[in-house]
C-alpha positions in Angstrom: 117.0 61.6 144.9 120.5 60.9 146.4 121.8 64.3 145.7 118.2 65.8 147.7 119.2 63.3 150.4 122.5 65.1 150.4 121.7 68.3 150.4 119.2 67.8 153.3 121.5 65.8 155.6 124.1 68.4 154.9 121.9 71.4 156.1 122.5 73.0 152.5 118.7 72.0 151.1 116.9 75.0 150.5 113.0 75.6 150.8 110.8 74.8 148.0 108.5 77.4 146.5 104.8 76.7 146.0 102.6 79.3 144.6 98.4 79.5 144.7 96.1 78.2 142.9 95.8 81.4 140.9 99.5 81.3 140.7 99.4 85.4 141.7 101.1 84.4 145.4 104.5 82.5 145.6 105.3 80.4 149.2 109.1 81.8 149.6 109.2 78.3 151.7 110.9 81.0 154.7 107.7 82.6 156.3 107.0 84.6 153.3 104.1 85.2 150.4 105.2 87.0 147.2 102.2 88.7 145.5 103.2 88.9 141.7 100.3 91.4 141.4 101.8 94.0 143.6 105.4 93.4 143.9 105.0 93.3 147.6 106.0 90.4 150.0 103.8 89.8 153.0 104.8 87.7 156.0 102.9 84.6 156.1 101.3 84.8 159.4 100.0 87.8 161.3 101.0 89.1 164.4 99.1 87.1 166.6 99.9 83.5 164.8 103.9 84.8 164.8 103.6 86.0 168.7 100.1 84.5 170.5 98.6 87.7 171.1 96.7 90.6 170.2 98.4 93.7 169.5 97.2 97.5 169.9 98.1 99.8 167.4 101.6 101.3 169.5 102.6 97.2 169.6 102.0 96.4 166.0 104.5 99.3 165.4 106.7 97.9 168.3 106.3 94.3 166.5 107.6 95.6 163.1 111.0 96.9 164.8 111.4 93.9 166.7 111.2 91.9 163.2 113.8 94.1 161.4 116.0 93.9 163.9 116.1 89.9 164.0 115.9 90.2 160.8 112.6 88.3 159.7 113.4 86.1 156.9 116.9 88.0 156.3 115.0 91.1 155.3 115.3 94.3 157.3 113.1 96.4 156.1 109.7 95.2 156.7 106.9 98.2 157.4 103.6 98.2 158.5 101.1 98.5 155.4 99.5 101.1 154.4 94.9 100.8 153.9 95.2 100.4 150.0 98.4 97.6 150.7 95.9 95.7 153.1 93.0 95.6 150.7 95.1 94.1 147.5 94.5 91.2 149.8 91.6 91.1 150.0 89.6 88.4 147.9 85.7 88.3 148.7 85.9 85.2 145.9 88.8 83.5 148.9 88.3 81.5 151.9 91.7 81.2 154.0 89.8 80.2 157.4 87.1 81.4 159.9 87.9 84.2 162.7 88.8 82.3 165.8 85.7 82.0 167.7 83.5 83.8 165.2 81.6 82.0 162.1 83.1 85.0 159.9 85.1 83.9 157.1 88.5 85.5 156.5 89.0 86.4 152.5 92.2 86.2 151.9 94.2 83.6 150.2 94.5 79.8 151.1 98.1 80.7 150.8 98.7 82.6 154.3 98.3 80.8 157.2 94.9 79.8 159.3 93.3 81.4 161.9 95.0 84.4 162.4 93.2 87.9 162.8 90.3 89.3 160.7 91.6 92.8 161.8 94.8 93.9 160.2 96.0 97.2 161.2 97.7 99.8 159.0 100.3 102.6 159.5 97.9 105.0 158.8 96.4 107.1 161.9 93.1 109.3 162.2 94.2 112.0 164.4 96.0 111.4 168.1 94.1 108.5 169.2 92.4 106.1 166.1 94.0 104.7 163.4 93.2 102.4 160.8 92.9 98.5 159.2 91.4 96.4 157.4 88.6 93.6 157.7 89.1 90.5 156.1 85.7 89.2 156.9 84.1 92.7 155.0 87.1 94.2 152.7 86.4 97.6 154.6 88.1 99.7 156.7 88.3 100.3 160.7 88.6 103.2 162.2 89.2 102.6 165.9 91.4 103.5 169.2 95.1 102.7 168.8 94.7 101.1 172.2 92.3 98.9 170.9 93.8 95.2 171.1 90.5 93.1 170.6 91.3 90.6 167.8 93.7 92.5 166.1 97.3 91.8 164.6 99.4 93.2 162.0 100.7 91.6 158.8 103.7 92.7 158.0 104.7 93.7 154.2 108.5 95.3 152.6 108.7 96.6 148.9 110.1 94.3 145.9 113.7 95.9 144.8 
């Protein structure tokens, strides 16, 4: 107990790991989810929980460099997902919270943070002006303009080495 007290007053504690109940996602304690099933690590919030705003398709790319470059939990590499990334998420059998405003339930897990966006984009485009995401509330895909800001937010994700 002492030496915790110690650590903590001496700015030297470092963050405790929690993982879910299905122990597949591991709370880096720094903003981060590791998903044992994947080998990916996800940022805990979305865009719009990490900023207060919706972002179109051009920001969510814009939002990615501005991360890597502070360096988002001492990682520089973080990318926007790709469709098949956004949908290991997805858990119809998962609750994490309700879409702001809307009674639609967001399946992901418990883990990630509450209340964020539904609508994840992806890096993937459909020709010069759509690209797609993913639905949390459905599992499926969106296809829509990539000036499209209405309730959507990007979750950003980096490789394992």
């Amino acid at each position: 107990m002492f030496l915790g007290l110690a650590l903590l007053l001496s700015g030297k504690a470092e963050a405790v790991a929690s993982w879910s109940a299905d122990k597949r996602f591991k709370d880096n304690g720094d903003k981060t989810i590791t998903d044992s099933k994947t080998g990916l690590m996800w940022m805990k919030e979305d865009s719009y929980l990490h900023s207060g705003h919706w972002v179109n398709w051009f920001e969510s790319i814009q939002f990615i460099k501005e991360i890597n470059k502070e360096g988002f939990a001492n990682q520089y590499d973080w990318q926007l997902p790709t469709v098949k990334q956004l949908t290991t998420l997805y858990e119809m059998s998962k609750t994490n919270s309700k879409v702001l405003g809307k009674g639609m339930n967001i399946h992901i897990d418990s883990i990630f943070s509450k209340e964020g966006s539904a609508s994840l984009w992806s890096i993937e485009e459909n020709g010069n002006y759509n690209a797609f995401g993913v639905v949390f509330n459905t599992g499926k895909r969106f296809n829509k303009s990539k000036k499209s800001t209405f309730r959507k937010a990007v979750r950003a994700v980096r490789h394992l080495n």
